[in-house]
C-alpha positions, 0 to 999 in steps of 0.5 A: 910500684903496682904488682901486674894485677894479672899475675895470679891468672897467668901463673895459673895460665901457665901451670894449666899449660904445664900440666897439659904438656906434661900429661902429653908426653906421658900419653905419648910414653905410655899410649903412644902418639896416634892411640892419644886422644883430646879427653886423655889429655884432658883427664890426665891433666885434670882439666875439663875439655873446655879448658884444654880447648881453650889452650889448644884447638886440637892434638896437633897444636898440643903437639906441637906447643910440647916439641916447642916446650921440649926444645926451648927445654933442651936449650935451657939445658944447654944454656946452664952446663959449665961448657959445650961438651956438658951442655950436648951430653946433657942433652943427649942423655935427655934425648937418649933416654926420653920415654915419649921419644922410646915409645914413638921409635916402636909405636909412631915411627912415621909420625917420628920420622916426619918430624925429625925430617922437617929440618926447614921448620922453624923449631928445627931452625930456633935450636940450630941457632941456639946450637950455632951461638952455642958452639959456632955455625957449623958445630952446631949444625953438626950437633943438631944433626947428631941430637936429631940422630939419638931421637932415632937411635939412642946411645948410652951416657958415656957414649953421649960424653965421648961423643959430645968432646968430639964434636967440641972438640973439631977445630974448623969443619 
């Protein structure tokens, strides 16, 4: 059986990625959203311009491939925890205590807010779903909306868990 002879340039595709993404929401954590520009995103990720350009036309796709990063994340998350109680306090914990999602609630706020709003989107509607299959239809839009909350307004680790029981935990809405 031949190996993909292209292997070794989509892995090196998909770590540039990475380090792209991950330089992202570092600069969003530490620079803050509207202040971060295409060359910091290139220098922190230590990739030329024209590498960067060549994974992203601009600050707003680079934006968005890392909420798609960070969603199918989040799902991943959810997908390896032993129940669905774990699974939403894993992921409110990874929302409430989220760098990139502090520095927006006091640097970015409307660009926040117009995000979390945007529930029509079709990122917003992949992790509703993911959310219903988890949990069942309407708990798991119960779920998105109390997630899409702690973006906003954070909670601690043992208010996630107690909260996350909650939500499990109601028979039929």
């Amino acid at each position: 059986m031949p190996l993909n002879k292209y292997a070794p340039q989509v892995a090196t595709h998909r770590r540039t990625q990475n380090a792209i993404l991950e330089a992202t929401k570092q600069l969003i954590a530490t620079t803050g959203l509207k202040k971060m520009s295409m060359i910091e995103i290139a220098d922190v990720s230590e990739v030329s311009r024209a590498t960067l350009y060549n994974h992203y036309r601009d600050k707003d796709s680079v934006i968005r491939a890392l909420c798609e990063f960070e969603m199918q994340r989040l799902v991943e998350i959810a997908q390896v925890a032993p129940n669905a109680a774990s699974a939403l306090e894993l992921i409110s914990i990874e929302i409430s205590g989220d760098k990139a999602l502090a520095a927006m609630r006091s640097q970015d706020t409307d660009s926040l807010a117009f995000a979390l709003s945007a529930q029509n989107d079709t990122l917003w509607k992949a992790f509703s779903i993911a959310m219903g299959h988890m949990l069942g239809n309407e708990k798991g839009e119960l779920a998105t909306r109390w997630l899409i909350g702690q973006a906003l307004h954070p909670i601690s680790p043992a208010q996630s868990r107690t909260q996350a029981e909650a939500i499990t935990s109601i028979a039929n809405l």
